[in-house]
One Martini backbone bead per residue (centre of mass of N, CA, C, O) as a GRO file, in nm:
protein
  138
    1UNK     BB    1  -0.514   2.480  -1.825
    2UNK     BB    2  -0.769   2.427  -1.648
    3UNK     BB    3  -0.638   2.197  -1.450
    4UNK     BB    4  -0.417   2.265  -1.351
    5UNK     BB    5  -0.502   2.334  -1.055
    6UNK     BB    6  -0.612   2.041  -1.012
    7UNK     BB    7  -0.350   1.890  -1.024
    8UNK     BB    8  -0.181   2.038  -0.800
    9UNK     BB    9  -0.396   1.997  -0.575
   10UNK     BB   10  -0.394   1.680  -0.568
   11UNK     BB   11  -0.071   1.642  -0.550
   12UNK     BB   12  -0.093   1.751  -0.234
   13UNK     BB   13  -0.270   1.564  -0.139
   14UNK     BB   14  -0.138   1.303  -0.171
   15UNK     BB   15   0.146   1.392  -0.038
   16UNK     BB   16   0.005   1.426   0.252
   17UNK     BB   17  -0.117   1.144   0.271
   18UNK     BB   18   0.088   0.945   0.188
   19UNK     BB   19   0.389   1.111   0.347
   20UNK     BB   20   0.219   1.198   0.652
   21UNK     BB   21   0.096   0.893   0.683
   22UNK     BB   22   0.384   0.687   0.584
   23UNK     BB   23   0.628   0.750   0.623
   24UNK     BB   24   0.825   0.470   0.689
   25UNK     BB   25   0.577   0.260   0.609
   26UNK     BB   26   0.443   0.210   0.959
   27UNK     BB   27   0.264   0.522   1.037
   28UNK     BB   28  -0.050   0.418   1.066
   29UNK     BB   29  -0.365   0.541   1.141
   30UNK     BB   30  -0.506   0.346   1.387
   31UNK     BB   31  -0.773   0.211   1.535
   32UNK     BB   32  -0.856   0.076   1.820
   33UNK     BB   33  -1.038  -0.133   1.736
   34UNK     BB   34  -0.793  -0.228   1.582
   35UNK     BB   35  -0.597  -0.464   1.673
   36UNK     BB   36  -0.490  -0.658   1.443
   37UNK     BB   37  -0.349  -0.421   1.324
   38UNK     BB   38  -0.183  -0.311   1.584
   39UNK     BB   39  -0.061  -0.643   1.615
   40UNK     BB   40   0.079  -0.636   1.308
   41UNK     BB   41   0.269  -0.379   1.344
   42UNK     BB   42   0.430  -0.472   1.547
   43UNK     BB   43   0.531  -0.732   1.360
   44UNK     BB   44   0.650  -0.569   1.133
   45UNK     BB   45   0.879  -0.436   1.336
   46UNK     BB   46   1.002  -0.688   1.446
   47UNK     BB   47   1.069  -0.846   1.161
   48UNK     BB   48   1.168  -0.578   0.952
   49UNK     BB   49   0.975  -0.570   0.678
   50UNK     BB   50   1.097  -0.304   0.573
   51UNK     BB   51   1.402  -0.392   0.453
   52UNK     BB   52   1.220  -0.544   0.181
   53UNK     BB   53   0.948  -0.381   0.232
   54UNK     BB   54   0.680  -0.202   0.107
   55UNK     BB   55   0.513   0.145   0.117
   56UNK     BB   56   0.453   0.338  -0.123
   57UNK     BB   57   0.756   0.314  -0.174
   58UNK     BB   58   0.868   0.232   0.097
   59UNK     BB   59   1.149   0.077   0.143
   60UNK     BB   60   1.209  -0.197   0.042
   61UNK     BB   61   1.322  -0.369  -0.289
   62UNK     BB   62   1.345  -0.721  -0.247
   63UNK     BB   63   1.079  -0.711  -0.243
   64UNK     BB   64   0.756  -0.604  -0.264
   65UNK     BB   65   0.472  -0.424  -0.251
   66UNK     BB   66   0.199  -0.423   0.013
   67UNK     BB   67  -0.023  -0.188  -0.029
   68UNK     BB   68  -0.218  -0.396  -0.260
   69UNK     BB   69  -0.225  -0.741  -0.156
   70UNK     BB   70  -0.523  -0.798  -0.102
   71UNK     BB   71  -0.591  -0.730  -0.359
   72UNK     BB   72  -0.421  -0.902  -0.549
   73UNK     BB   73  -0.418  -1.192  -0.399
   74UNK     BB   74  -0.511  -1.232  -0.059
   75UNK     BB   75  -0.549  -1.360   0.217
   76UNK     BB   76  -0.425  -1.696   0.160
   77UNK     BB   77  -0.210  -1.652   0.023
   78UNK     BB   78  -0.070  -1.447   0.242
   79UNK     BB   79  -0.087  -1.689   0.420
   80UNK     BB   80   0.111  -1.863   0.288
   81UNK     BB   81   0.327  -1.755   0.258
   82UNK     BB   82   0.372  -1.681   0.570
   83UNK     BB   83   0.401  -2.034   0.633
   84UNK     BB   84   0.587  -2.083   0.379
   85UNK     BB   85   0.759  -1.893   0.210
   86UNK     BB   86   0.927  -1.719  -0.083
   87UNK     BB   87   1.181  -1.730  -0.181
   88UNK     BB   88   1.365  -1.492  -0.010
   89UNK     BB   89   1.164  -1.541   0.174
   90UNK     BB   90   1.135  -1.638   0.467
   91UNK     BB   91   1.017  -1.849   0.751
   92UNK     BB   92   0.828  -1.762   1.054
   93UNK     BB   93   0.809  -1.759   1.365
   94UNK     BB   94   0.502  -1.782   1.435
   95UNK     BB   95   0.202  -1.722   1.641
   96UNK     BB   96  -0.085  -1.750   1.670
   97UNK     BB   97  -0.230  -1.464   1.549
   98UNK     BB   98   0.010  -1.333   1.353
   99UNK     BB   99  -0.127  -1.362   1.045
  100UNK     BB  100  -0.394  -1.220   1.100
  101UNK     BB  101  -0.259  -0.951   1.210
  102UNK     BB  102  -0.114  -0.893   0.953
  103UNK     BB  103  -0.343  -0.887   0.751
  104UNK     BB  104  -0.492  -0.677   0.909
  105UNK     BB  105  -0.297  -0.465   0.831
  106UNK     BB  106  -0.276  -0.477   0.515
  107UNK     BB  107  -0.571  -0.409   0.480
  108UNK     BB  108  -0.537  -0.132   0.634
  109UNK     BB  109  -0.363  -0.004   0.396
  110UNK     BB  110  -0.567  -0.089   0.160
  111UNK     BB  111  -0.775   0.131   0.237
  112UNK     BB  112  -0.619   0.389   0.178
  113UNK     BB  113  -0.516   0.304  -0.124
  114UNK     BB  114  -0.296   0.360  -0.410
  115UNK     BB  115  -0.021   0.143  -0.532
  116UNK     BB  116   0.027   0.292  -0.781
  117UNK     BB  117  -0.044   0.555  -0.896
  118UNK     BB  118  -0.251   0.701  -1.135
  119UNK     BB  119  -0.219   0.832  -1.436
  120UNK     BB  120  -0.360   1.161  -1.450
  121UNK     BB  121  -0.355   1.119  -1.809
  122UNK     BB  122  -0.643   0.934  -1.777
  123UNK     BB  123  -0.925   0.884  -1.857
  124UNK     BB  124  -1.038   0.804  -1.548
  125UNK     BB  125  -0.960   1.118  -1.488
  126UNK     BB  126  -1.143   1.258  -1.730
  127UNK     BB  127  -1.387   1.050  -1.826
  128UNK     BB  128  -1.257   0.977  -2.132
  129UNK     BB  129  -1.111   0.919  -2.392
  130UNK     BB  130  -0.808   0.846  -2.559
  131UNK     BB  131  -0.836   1.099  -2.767
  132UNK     BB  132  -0.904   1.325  -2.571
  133UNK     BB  133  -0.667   1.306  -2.394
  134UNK     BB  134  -0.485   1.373  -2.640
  135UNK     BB  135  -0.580   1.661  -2.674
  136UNK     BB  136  -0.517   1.777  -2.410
  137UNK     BB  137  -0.178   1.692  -2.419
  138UNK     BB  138  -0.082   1.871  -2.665
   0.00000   0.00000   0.00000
């Protein structure tokens, strides 16, 4: 019973972080130094990449969601996908450093968090093993 206040708290925190700052998936603050994410970010909306990608879970579910792309498969990956289509995804006319950009919001959105979250009841959450967190929930 101790935790629900913990847990409660957490889930408003995540909610307000998640849903205030992802809006429809492409309105994250990019900070002006950051030029890449903010020519990526264009690059998104120009694309329409979110009718078939998401962030965060919004957005199309035809794609991927690409909220932590960068951490699982990699800038590489990546820059070929975007350069030469894959399944139902086309290859797109970029220019000149348009994939470098799509790259750096990508990375950008990747510093954000973690999608999907982990599990609350996970041993990870509460730093315990997995008898332990069994005996929490029941």
């Amino acid at each position: 019973m101790k935790y629900i206040p913990i847990l409660f708290t957490s889930y408003c925190l995540i909610a307000v972080l998640v849903y205030g700052s992802a809006g429809n998936g492409e309105s994250h603050a990019i900070r002006q130094e950051n030029q890449a994410a903010q020519a990526g970010l264009q690059l998104w909306r120009r694309h329409n990449c979110v009718s078939c990608h998401s962030i965060y879970g919004k957005g199309g579910h035809i794609g991927a969601d690409l909220t932590n792309v960068v951490s699982r498969r990699g800038a590489v990956y990546i820059e070929h996908i975007l350069e030469t289509g894959k399944g139902s995804m086309p290859r797109f006319p970029f220019h000149d450093n348009d994939v470098e950009n799509l790259i750096g919001y990508l990375q950008h959105i990747n510093q954000l968090g973690t999608y999907p979250l982990k599990n609350d009841m996970s041993a990870e959450f509460f730093g315990h093993n997995s008898e332990q967190v069994s005996s929490v929930v029941r």
